[in-house]
N, CA, C and O atoms as a MOPAC input file, in Angstrom:
PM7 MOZYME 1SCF
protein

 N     -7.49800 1     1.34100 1   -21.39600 1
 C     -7.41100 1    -0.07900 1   -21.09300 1
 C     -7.93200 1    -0.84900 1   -22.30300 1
 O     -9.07700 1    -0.89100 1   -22.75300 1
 N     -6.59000 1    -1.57100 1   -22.80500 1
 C     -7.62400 1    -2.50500 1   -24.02200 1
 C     -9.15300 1    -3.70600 1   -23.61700 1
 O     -9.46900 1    -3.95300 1   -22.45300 1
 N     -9.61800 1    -4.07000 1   -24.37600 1
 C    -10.36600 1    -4.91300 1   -23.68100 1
 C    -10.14400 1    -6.63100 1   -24.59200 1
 O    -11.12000 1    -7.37700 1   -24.66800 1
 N     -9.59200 1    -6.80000 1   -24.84000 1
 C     -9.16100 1    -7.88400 1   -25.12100 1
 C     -8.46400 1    -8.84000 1   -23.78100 1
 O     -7.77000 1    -8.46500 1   -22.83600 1
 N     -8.98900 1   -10.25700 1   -24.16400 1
 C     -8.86500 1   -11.47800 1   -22.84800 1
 C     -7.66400 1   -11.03900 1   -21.94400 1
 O     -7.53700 1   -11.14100 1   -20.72400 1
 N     -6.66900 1   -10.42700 1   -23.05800 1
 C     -5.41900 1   -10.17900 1   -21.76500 1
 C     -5.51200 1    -9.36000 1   -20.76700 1
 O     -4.86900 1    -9.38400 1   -19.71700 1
 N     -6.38700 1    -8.56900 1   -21.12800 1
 C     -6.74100 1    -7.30800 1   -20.39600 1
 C     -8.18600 1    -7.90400 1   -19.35500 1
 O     -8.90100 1    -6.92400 1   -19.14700 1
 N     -8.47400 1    -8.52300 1   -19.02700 1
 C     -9.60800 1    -9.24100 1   -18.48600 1
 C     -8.43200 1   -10.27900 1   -17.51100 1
 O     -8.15500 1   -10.13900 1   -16.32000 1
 N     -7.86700 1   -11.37900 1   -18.54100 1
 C     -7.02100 1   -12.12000 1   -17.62600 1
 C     -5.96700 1   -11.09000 1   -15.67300 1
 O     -6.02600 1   -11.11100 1   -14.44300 1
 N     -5.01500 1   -10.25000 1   -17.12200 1
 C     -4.64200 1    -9.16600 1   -15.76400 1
 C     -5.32200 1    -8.49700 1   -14.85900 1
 O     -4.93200 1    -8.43100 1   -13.69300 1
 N     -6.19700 1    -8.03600 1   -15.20000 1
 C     -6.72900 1    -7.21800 1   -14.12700 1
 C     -7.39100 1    -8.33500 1   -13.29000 1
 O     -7.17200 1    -8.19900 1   -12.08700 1
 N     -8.43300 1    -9.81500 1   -13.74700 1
 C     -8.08300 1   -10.42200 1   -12.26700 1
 C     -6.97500 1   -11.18900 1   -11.98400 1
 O     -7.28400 1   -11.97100 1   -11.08500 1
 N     -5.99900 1   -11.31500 1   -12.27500 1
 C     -4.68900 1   -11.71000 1   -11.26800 1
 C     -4.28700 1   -11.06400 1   -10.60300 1
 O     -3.68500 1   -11.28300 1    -9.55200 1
 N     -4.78800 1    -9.31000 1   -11.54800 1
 C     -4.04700 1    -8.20200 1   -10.07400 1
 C     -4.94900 1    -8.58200 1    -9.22400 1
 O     -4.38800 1    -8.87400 1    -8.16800 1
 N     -6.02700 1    -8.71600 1    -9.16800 1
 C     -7.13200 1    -8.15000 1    -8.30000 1
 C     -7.10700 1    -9.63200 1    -6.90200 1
 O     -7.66600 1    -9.52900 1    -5.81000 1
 N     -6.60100 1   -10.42200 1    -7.20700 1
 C     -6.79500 1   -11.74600 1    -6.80600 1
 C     -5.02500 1   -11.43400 1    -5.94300 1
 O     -4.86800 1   -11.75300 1    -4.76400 1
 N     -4.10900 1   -10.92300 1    -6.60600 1
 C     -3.15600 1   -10.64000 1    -5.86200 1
 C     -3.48500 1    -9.85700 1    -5.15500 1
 O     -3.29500 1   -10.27200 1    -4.01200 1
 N     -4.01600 1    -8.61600 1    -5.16100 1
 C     -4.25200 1    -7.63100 1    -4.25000 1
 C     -5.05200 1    -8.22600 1    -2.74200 1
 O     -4.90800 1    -7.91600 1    -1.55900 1
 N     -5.84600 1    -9.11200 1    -3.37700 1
 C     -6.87400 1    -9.66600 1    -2.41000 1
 C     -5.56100 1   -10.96700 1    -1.40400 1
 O     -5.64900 1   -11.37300 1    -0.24600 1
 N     -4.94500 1   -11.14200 1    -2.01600 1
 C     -3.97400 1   -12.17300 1    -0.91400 1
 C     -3.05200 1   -11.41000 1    -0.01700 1
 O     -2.53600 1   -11.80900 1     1.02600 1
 N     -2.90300 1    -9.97000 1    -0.73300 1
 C     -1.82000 1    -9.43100 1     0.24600 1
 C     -2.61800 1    -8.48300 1     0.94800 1
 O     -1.86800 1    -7.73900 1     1.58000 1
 N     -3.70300 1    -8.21900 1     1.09400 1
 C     -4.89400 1    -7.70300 1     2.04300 1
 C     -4.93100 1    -9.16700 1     3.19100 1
 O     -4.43100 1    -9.17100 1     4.31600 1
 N     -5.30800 1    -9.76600 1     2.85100 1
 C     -5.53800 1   -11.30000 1     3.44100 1
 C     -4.49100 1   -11.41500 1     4.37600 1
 O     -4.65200 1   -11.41300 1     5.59600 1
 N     -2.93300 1   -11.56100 1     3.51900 1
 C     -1.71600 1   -11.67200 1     4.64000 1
 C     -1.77400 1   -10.64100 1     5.45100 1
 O     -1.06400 1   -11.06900 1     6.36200 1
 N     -2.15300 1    -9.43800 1     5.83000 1
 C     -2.20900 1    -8.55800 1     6.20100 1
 C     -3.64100 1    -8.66600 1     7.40800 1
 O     -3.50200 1    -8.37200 1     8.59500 1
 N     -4.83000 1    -9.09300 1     6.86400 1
 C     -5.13700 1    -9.54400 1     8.07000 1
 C     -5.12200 1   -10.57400 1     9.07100 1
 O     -5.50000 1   -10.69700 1    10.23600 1
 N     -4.45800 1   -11.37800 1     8.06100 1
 C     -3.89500 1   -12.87900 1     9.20300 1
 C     -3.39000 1   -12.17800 1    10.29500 1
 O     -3.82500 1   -12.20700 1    11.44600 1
 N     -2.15300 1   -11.35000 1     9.72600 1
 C     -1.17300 1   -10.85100 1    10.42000 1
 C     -1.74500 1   -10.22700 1    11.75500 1
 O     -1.29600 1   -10.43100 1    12.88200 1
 N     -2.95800 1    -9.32700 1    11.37300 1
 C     -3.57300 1    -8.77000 1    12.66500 1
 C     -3.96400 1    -9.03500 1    13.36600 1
 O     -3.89700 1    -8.49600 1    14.47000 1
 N     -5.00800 1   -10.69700 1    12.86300 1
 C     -5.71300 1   -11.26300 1    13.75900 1
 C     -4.43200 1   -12.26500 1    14.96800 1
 O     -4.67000 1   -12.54700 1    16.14300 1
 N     -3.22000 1   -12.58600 1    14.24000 1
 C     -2.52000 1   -13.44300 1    14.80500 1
 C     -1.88500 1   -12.33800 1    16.09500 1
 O     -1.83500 1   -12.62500 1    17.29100 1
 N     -1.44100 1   -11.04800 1    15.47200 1
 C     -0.92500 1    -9.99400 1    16.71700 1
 C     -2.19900 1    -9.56500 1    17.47300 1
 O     -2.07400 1    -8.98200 1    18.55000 1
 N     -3.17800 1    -9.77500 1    17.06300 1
 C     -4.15600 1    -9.44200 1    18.87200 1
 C     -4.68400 1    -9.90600 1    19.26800 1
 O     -5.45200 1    -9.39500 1    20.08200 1
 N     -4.69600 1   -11.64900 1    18.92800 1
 C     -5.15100 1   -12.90700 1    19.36600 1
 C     -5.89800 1   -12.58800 1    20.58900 1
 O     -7.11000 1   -12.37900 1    20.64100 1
 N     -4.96300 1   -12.56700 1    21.69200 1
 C     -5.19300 1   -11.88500 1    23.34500 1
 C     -5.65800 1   -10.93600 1    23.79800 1
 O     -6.03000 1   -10.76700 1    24.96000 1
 N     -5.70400 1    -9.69800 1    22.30200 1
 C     -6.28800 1    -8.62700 1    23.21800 1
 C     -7.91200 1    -8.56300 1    23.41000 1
 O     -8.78500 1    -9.01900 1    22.67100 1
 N     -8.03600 1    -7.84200 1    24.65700 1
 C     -9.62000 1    -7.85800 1    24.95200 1
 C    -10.35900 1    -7.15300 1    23.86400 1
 O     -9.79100 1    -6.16900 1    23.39000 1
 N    -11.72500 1    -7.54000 1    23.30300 1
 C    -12.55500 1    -6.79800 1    22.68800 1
 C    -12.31400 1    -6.93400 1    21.23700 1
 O    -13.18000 1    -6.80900 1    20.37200 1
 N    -10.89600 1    -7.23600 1    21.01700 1
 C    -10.50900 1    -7.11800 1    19.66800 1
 C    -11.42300 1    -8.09300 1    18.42200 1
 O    -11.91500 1    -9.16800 1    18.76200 1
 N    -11.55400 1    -7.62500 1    17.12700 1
 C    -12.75700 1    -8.20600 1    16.29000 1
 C    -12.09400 1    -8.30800 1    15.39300 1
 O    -11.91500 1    -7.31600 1    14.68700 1
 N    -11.50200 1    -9.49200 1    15.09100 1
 C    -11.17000 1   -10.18800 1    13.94900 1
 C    -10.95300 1   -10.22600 1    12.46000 1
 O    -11.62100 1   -11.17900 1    12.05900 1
 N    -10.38700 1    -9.69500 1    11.52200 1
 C    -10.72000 1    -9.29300 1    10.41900 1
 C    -10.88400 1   -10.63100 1     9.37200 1
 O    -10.58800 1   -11.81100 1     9.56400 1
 N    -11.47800 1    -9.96000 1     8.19200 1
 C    -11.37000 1   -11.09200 1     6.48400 1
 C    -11.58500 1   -10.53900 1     5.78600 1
 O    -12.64800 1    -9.93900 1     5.94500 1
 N    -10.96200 1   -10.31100 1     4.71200 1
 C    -11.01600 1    -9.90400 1     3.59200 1
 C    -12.32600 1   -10.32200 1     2.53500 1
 O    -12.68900 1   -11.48500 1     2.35700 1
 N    -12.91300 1    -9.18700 1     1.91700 1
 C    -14.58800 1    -9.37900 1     1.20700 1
 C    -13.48700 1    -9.40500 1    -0.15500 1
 O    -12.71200 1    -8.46600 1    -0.33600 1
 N    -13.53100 1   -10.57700 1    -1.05100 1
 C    -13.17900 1   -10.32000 1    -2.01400 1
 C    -14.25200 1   -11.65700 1    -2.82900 1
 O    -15.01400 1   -11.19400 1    -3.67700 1
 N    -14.32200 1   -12.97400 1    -2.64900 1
 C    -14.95300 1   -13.92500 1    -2.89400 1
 C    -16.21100 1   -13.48800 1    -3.44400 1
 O    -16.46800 1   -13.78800 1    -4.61000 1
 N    -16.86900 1   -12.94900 1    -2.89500 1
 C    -18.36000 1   -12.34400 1    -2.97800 1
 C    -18.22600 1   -11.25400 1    -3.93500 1
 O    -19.14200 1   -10.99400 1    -4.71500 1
 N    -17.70900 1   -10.94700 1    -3.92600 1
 C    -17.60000 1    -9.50800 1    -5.03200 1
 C    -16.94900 1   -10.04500 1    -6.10500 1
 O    -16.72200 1    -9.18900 1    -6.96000 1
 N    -16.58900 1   -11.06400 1    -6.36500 1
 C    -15.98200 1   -11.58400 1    -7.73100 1
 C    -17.17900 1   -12.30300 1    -7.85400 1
 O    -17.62400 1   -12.14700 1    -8.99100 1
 N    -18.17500 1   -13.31800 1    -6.88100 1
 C    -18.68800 1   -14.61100 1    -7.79600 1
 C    -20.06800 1   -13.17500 1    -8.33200 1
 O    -20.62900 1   -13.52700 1    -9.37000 1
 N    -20.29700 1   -12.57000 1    -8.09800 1
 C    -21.42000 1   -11.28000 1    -8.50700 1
 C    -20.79100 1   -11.18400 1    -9.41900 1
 O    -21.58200 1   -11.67500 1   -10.22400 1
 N    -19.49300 1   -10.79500 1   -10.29100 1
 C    -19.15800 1   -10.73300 1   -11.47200 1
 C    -19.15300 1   -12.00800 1   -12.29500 1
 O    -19.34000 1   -12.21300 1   -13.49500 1
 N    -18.94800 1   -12.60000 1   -11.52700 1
 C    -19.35200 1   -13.95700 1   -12.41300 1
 C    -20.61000 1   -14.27900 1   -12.84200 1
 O    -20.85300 1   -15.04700 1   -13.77300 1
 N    -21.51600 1   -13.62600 1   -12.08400 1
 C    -23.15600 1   -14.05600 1   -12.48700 1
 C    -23.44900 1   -13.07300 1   -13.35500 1
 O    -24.65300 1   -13.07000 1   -13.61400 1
 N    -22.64500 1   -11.97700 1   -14.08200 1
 C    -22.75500 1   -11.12100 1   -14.76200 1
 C    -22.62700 1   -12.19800 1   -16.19100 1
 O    -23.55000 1   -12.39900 1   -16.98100 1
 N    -21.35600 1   -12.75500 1   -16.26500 1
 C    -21.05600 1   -13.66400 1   -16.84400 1
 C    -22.47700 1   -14.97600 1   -17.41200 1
 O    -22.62700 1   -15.41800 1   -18.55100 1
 N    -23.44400 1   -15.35300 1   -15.96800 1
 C    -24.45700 1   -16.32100 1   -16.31300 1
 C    -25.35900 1   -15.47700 1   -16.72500 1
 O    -26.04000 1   -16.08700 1   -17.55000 1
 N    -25.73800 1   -14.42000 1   -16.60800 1
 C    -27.09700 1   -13.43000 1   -17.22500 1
 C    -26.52000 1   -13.07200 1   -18.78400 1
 O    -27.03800 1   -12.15400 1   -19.42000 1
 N    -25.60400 1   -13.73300 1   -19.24400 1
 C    -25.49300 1   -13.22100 1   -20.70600 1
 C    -24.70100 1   -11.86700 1   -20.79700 1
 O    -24.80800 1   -11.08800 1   -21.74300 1
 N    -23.96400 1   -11.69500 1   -19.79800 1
 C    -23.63100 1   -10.61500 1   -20.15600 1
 C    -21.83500 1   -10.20400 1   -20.64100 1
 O    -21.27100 1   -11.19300 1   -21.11000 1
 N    -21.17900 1    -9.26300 1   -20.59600 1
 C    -19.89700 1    -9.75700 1   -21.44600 1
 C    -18.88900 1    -8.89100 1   -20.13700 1
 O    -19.00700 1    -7.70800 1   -19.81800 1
 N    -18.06200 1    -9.75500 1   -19.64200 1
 C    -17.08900 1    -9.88300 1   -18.96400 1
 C    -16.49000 1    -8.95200 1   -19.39900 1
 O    -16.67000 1    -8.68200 1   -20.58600 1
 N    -15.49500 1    -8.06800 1   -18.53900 1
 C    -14.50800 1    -7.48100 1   -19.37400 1
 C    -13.44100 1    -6.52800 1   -18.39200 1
 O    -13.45800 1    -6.66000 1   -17.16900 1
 N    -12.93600 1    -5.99700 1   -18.77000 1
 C    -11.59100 1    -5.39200 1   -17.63700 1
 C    -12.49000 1    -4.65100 1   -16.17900 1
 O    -12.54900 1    -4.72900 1   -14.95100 1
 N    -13.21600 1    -3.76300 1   -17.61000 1
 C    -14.18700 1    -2.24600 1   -16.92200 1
 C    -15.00100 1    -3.11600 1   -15.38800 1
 O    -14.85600 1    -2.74000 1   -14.22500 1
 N    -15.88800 1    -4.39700 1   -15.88400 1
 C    -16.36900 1    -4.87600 1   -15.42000 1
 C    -15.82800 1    -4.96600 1   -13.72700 1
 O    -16.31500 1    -4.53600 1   -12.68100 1
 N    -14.72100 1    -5.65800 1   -14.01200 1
 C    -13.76300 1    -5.83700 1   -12.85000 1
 C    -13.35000 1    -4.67400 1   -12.42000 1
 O    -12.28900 1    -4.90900 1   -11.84200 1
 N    -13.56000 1    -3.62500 1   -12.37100 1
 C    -12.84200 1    -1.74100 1   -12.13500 1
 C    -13.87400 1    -2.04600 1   -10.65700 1
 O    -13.24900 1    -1.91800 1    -9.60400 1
 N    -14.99300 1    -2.33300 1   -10.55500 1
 C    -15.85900 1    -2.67900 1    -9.26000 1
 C    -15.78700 1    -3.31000 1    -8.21700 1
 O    -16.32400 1    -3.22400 1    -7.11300 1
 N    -14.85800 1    -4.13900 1    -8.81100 1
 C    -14.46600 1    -5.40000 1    -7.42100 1
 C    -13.43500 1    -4.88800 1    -6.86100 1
 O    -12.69400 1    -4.32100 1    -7.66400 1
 N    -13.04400 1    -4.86600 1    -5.60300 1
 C    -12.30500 1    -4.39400 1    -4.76200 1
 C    -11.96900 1    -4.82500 1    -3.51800 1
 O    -12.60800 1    -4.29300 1    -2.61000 1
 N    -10.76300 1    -6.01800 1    -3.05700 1
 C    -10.76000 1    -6.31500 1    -1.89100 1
 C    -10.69100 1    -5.62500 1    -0.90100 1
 O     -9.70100 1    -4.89900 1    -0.80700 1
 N    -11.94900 1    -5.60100 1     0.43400 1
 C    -11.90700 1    -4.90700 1     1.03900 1
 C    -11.69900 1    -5.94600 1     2.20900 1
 O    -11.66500 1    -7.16700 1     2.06300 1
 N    -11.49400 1    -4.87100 1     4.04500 1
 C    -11.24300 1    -5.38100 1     4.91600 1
 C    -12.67900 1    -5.58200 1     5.68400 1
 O    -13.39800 1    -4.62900 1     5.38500 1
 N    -13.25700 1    -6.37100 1     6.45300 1
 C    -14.39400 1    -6.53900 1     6.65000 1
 C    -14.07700 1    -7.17400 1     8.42500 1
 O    -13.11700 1    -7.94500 1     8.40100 1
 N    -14.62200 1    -7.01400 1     9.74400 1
 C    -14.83100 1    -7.23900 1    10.40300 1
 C    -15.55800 1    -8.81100 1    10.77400 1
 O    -16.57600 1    -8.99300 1    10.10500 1
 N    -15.33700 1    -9.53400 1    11.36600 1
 C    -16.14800 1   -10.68200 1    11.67900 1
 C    -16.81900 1   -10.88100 1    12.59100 1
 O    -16.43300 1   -11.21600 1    13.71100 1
 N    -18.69000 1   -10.57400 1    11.98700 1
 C    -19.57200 1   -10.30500 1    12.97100 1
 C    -19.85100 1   -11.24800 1    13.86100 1
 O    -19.07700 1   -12.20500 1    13.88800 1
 N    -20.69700 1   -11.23800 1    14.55500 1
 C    -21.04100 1   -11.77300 1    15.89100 1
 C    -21.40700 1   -13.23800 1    15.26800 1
 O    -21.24400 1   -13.14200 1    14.05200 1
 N    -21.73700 1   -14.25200 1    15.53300 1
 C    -21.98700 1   -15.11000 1    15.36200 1
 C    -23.49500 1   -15.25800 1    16.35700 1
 O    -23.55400 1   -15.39500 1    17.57900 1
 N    -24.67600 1   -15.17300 1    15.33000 1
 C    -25.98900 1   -15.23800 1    16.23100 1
 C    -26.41400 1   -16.62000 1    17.09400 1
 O    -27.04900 1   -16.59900 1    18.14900 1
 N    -25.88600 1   -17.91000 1    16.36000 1
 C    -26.42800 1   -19.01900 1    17.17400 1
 C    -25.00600 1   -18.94300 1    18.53400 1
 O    -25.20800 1   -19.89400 1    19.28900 1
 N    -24.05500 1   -18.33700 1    18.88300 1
 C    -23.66300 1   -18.19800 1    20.06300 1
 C    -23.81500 1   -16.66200 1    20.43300 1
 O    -24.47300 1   -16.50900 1    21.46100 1
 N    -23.49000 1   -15.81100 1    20.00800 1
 C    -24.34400 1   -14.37200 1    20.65100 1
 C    -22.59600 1   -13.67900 1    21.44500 1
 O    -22.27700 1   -12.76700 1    22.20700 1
 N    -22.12200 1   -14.42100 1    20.93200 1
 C    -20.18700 1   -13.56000 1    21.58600 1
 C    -19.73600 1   -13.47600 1    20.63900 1
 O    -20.07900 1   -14.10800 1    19.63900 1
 N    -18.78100 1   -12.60900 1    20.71700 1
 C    -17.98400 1   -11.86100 1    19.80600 1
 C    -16.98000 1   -13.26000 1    19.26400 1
 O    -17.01100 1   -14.33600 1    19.85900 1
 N    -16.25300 1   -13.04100 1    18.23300 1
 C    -15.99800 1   -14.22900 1    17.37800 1
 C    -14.41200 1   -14.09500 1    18.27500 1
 O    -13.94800 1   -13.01900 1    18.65400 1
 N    -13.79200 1   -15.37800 1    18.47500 1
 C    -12.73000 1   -15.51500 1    18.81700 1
 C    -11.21400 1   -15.78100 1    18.07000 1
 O    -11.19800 1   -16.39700 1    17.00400 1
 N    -10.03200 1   -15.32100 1    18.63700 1
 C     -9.06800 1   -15.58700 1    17.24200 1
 C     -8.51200 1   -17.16600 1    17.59400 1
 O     -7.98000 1   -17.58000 1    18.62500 1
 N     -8.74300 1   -17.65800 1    16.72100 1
 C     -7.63100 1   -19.46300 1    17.17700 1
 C     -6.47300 1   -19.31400 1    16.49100 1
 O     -6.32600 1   -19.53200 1    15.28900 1
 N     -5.92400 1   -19.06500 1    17.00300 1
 C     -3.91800 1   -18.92200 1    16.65700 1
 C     -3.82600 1   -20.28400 1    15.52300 1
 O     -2.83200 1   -20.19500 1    14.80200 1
 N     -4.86300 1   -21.74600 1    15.20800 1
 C     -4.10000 1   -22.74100 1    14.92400 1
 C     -4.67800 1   -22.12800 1    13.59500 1
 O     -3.82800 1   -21.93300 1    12.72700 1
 N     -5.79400 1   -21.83600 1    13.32600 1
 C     -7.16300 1   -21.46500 1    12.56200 1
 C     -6.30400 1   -20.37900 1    12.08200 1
 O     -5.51800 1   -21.20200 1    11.61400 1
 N     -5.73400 1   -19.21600 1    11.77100 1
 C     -4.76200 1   -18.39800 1    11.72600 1
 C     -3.71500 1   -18.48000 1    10.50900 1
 O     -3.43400 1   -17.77700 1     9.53800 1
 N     -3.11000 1   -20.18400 1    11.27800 1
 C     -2.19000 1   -20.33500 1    11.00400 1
 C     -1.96600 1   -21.14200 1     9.78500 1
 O     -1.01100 1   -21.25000 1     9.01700 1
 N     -3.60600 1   -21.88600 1     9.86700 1
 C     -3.56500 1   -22.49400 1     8.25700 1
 C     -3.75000 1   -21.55500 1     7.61700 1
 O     -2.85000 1   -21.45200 1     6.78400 1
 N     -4.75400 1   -20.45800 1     7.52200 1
 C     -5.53800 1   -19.79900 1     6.49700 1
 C     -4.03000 1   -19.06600 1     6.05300 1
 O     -3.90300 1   -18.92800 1     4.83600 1
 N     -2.94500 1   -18.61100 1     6.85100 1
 C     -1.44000 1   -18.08900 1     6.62000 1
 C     -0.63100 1   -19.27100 1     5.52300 1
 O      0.23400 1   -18.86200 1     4.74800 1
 N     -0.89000 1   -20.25700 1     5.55000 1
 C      0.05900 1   -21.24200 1     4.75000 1
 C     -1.02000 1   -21.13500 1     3.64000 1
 O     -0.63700 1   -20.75300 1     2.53400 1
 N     -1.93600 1   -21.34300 1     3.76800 1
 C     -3.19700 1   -21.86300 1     2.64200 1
 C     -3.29900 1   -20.52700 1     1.69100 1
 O     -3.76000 1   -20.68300 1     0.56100 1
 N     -2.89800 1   -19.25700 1     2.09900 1
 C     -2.87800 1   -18.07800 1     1.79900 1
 C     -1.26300 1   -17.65700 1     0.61300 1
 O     -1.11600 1   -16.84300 1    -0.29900 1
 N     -0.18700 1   -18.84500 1     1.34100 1
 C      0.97400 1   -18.04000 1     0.61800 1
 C      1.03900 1   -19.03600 1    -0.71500 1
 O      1.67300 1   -18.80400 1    -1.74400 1
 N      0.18900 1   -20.24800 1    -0.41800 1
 C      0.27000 1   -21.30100 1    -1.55900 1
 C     -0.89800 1   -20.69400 1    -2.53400 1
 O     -1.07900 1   -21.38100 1    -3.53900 1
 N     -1.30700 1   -20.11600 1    -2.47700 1
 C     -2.99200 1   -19.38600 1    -3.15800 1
 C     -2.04600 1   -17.86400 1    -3.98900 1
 O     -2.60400 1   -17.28500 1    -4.92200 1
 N     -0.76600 1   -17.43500 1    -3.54200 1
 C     -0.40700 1   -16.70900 1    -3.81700 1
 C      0.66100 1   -16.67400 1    -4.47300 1
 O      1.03200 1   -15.69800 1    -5.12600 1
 N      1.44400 1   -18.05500 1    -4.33300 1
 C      2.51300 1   -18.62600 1    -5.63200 1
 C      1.59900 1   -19.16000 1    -6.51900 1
 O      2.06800 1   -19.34600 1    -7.64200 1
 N      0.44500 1   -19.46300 1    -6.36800 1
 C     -0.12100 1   -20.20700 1    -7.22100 1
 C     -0.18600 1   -18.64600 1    -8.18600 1
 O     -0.11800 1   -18.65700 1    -9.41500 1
 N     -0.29500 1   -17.66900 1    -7.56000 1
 C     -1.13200 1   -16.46500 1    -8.65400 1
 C     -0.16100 1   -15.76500 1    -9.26200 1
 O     -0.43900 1   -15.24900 1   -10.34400 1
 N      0.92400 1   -15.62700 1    -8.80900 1
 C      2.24600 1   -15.11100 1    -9.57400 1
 C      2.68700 1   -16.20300 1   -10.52900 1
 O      3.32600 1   -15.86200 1   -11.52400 1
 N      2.35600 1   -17.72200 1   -10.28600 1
 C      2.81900 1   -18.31800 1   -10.75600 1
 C      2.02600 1   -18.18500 1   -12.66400 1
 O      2.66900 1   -18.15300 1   -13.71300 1
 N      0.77500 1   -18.14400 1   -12.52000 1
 C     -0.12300 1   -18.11500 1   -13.42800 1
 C      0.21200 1   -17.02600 1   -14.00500 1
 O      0.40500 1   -17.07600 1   -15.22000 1
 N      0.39300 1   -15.59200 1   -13.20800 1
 C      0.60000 1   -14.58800 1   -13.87800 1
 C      2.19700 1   -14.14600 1   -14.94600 1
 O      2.55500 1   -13.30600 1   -15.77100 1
 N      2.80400 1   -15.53100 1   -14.12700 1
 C      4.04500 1   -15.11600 1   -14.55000 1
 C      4.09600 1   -15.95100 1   -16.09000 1
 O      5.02700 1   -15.69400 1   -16.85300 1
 N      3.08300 1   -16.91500 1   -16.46700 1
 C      3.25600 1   -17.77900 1   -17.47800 1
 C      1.96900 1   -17.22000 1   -18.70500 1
 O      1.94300 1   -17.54100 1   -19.89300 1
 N      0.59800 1   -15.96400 1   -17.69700 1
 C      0.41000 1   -15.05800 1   -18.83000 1
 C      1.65200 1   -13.89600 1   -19.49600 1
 O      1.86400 1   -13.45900 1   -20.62700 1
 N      2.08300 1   -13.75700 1   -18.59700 1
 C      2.96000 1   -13.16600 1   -19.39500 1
 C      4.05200 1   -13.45000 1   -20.60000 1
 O      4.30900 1   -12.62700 1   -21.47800 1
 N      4.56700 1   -14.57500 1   -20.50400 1
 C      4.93800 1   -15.49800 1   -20.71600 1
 C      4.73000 1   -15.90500 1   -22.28200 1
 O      5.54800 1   -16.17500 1   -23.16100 1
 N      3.22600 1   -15.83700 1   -22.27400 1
 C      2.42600 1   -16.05400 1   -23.13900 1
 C      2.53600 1   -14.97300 1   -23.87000 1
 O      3.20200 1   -15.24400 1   -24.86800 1
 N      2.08700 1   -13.50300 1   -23.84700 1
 C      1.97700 1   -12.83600 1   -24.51200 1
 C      3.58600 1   -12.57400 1   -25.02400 1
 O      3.64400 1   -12.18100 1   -26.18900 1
 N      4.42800 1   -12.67500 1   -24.58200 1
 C      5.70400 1   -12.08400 1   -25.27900 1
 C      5.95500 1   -13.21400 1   -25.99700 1
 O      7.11500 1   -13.15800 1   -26.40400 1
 N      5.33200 1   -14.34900 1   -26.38800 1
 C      5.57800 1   -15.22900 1   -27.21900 1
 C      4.97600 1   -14.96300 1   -28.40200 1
 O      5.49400 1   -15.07100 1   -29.51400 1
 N      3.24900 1   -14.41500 1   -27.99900 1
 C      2.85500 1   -13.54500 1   -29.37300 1
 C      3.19400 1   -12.66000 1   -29.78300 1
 O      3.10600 1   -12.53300 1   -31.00400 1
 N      3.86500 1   -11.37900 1   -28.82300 1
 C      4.40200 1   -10.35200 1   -29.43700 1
 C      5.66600 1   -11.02500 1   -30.13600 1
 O      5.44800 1   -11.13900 1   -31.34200 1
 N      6.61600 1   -11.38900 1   -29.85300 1
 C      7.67100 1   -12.34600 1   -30.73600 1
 C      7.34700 1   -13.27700 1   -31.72000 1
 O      7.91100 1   -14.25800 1   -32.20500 1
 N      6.12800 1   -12.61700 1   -31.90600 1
 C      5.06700 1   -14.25800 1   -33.19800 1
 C      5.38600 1   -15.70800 1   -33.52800 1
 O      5.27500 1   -16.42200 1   -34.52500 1
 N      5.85000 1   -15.85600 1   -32.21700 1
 C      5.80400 1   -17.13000 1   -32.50000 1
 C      7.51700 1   -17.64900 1   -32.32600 1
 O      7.92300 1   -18.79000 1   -32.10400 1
 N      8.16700 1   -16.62200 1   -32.47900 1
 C      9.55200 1   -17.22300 1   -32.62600 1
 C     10.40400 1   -17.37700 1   -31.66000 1
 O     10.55600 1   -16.45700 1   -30.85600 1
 N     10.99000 1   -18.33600 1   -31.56700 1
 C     12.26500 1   -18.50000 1   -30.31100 1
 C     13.53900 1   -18.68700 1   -30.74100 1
 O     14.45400 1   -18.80500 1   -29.92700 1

């Protein structure tokens, strides 16, 4: 893996893509078992495990692909909520934004990724069109 910005840039767009299509994936679940009894809600841990790389970033330290090899969107359960003491409920409407708010978060990231790329075959072509 080189470690130059491009190589830092890609690996988080993958990682930020990976984390939206984990995400659509648990919308998806929470929206198919809305109704069922007992059922516990999922969200994706990805937020938290990136801004920790970012504070790697405020301690002086140097960002870099490897860095990001650690972060990993995972699927995470949604615990109890202590000031009500019941299991967390699914709201179909609540669902249904985080589903739109999710596919615009995800053109946004192909979109970016598609104009690093973009970028680099303009330097590999040095410049010329």
């Amino acid at each position: 893996m080189t470690d130059g910005i491009e190589a830092v840039t890609t690996a988080a767009l993958g990682l930020a893509l990976d984390a939206s299509a984990l995400r659509q994936q648990a919308i998806a679940a929470n929206i198919a078992n809305a109704n069922v009894s007992g059922y516990m809600p999922v969200t994706v841990d990805f937020e938290q495990q990136l801004g920790a790389a970012r504070e790697t970033l405020d301690g002086g330290a140097r960002l870099d692909a490897w860095t990001l090899a650690d972060v990993a969107p995972r699927l995470q359960e949604v615990g109890v909520d202590p000031a009500v003491g019941l299991p967390p409920k699914v709201l179909l409407d609540m669902e249904v934004a985080h589903l739109a708010e999710n596919g615009v978060h995800f053109q946004a990231l192909t979109t970016g990724l598609s104009k690093h790329f973009a970028i680099l075959a303009l330097a590999a072509a040095d410049g010329q069109r």
